[in-house]
C-alpha positions as CSV (number, residue, x, y, z in Angstrom):
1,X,76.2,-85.5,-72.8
2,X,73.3,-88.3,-73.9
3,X,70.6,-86.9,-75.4
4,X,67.8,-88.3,-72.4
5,X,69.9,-85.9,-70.0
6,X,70.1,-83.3,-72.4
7,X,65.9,-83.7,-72.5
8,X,65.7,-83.7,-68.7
9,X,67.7,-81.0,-68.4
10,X,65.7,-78.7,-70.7
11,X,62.7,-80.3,-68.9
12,X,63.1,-78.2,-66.1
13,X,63.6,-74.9,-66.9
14,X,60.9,-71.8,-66.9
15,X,58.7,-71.0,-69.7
16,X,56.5,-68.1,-70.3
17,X,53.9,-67.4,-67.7
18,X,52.2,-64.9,-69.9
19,X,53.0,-65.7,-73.5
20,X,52.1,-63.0,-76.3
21,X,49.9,-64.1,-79.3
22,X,50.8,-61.0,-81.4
23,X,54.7,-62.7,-80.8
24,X,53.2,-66.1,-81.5
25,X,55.2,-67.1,-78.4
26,X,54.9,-71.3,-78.0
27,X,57.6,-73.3,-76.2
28,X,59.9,-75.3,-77.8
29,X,59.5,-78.3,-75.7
30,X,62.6,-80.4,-74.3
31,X,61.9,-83.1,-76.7
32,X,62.3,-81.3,-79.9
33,X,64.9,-78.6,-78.5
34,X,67.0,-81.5,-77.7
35,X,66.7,-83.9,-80.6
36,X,67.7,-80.5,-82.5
37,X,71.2,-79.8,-80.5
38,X,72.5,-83.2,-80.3
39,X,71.2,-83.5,-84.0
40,X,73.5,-80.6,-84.9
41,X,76.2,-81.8,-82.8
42,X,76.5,-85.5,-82.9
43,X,75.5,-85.7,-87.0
44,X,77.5,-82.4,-87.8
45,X,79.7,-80.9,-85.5
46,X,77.9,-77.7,-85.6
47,X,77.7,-77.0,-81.8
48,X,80.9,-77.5,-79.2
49,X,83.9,-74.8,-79.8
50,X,81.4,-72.3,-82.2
51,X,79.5,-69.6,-81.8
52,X,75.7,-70.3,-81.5
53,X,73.3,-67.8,-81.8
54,X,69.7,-68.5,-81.0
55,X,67.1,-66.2,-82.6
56,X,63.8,-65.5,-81.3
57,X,65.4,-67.1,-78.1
58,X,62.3,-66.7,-76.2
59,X,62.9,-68.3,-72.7
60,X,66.2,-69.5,-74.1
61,X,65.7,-73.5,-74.6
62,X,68.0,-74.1,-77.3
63,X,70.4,-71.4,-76.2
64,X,70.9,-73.3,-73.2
65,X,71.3,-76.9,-74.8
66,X,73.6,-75.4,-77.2
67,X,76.0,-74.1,-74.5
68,X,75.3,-77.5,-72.7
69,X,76.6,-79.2,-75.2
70,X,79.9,-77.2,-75.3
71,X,79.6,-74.0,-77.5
72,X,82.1,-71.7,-77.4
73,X,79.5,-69.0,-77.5
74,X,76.0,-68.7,-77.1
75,X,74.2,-65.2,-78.0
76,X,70.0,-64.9,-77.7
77,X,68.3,-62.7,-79.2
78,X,64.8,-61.6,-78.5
79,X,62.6,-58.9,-79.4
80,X,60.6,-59.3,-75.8
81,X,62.1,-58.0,-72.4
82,X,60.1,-60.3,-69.8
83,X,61.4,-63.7,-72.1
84,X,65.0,-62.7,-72.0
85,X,64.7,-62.8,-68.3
86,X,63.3,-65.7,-68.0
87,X,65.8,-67.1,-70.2
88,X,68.4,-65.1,-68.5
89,X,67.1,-67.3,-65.3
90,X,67.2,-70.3,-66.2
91,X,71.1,-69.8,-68.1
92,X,71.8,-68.9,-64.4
93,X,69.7,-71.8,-62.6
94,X,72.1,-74.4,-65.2
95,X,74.8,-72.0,-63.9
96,X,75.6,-71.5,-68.0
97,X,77.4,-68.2,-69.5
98,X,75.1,-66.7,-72.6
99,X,74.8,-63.8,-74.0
100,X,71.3,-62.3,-74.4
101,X,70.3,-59.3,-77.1
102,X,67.3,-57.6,-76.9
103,X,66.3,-56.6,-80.8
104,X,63.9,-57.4,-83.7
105,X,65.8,-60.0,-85.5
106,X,65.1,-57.5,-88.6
107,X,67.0,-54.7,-87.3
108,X,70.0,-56.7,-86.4
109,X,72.9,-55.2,-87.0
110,X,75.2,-57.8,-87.9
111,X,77.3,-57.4,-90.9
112,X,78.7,-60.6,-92.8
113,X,79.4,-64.4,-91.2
114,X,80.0,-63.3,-87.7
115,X,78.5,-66.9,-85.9
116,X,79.4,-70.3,-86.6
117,X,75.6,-71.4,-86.0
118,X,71.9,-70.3,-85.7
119,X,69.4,-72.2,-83.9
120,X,65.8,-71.4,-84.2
121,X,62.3,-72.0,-83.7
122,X,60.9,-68.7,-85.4
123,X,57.0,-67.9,-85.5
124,X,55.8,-69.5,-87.7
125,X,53.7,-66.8,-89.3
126,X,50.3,-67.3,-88.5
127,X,50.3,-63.8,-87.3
128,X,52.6,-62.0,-89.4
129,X,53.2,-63.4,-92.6
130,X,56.5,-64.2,-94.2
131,X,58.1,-63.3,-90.7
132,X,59.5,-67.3,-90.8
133,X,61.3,-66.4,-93.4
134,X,62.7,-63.2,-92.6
135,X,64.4,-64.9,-89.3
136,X,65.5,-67.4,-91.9
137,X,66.4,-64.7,-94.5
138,X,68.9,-63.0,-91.6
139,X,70.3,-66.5,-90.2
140,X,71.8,-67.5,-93.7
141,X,73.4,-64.2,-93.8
142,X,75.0,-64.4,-90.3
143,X,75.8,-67.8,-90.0
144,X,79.2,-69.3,-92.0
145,X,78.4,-73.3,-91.4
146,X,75.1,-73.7,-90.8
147,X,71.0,-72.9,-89.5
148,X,69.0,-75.1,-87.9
149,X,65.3,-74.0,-87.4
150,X,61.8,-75.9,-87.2
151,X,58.9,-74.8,-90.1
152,X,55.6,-76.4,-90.6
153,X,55.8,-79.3,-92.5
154,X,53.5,-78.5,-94.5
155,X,55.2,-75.2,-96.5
156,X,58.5,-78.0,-97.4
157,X,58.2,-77.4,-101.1
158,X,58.0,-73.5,-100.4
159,X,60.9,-73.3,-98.0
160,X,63.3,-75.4,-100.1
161,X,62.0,-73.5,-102.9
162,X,62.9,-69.9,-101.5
163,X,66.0,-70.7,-99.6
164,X,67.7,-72.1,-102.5
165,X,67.0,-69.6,-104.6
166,X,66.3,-66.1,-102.6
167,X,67.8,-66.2,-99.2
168,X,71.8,-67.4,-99.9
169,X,71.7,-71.1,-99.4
170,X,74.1,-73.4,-100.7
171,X,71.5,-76.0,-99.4
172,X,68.2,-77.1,-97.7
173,X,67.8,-80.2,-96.3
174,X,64.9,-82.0,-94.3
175,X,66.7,-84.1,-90.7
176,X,63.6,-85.2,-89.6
177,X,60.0,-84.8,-88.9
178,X,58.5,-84.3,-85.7
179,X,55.6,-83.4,-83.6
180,X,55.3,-80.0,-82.0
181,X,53.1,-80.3,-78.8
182,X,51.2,-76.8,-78.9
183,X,49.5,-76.7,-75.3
184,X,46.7,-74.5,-74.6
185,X,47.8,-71.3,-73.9
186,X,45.5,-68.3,-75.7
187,X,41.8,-68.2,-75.3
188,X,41.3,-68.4,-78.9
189,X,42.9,-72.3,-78.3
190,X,39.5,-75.0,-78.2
191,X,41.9,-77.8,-77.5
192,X,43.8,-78.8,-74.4
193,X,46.5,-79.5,-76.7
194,X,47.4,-79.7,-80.6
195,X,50.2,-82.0,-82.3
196,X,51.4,-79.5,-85.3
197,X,54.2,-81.8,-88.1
198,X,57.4,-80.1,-88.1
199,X,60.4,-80.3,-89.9
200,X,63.8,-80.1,-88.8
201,X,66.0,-77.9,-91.2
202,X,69.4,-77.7,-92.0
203,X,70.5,-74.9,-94.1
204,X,73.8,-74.4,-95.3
205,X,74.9,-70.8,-96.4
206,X,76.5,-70.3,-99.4
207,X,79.8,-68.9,-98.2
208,X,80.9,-65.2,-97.8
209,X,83.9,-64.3,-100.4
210,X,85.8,-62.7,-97.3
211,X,85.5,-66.6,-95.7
212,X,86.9,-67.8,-98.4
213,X,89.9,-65.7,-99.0
């Protein structure tokens, strides 16, 4: 699949009609989401024939250009009942199998390297600090090739910094910058719309002993 489809694709499904700010719920918008997936796939085979989980799936964007671009898998996790059935909607509107969780990515109870991948676009802790890292914290543990997730650009130094050296990477590396289109959707919001600098992440987890026997 070319990444324009990919985009279009993603394009059209639902997103959240009443978004929670305590959640810090924003789209992740068919541009990024797909530039992401067919990042992961075409640059490092990360995506067809694995497992992909998506955490913080919210109404299940990269979940569903994960499976579109040939997962083996695809679970979602989300801590919020009315966004898993959105995203459970629009899996079944691209007429695409995935597997949706409903749990606080904290209290997950996964033990060892059990997925290939994690996609994410975690809060980014505006609300609740340090939770970034926590999604980031559990997705190195979970994941036995790789995580890809979006952070602000501007904590680079500190996420490099702490992955390396407190969460169970083997490495950190920037893909690319990009521009998150935050729309107006809380009252608190002056703008119509807000351009926030994002990186793309790859993290590579240093790998489990029972991997490698």
């Amino acid at each position: 699949m070319k990444l324009k489809q990919l985009e279009t694709l993603l394009g059209d499904l639902q997103q959240f009609t009443t978004p929670k700010v305590e959640l810090e719920q924003y789209p992740t918008g068919p541009h990024i989401a797909s530039r992401l997936l067919y990042t992961a796939e075409s640059s490092f085979d990360d995506i067809s024939n694995k497992v992909v989980a998506d955490f913080g799936c919210g109404c299940g964007t990269l979940g569903a250009a994960a499976a579109l671009l040939g997962a083996e898998q695809v679970i979602g996790i989300d801590i919020d009942p009315q966004s898993l059935e959105i995203a459970s909607m629009n899996a079944e509107d691209l007429e695409l199998d995935i597997d949706f969780v409903q749990c606080d990515i904290s209290n997950l109870g996964w033990r060892g390297q059990i997925v290939d991948t994690v996609v994410m676009n975690p809060p980014f802790g505006t609300r609740k600090k340090g939770i970034d890292m926590d999604f980031l914290f559990v997705a190195l543990k979970v994941a036995s090739l790789a995580v890809y997730s979006l952070h602000k650009t501007s904590t680079r130094d500190y996420i490099k910094r702490t992955a390396l050296r407190d969460l169970n990477a083997s490495s950190a590396e920037v893909l690319c910058e990009l521009r998150f289109d935050v729309p107006q959707l809380y009252k608190f919001h002056k703008k119509k719309e807000v351009d926030i600098a994002v990186d793309l992440w790859r993290f590579v987890p240093k790998r489990s002993r029972v991997k490698d026997n």
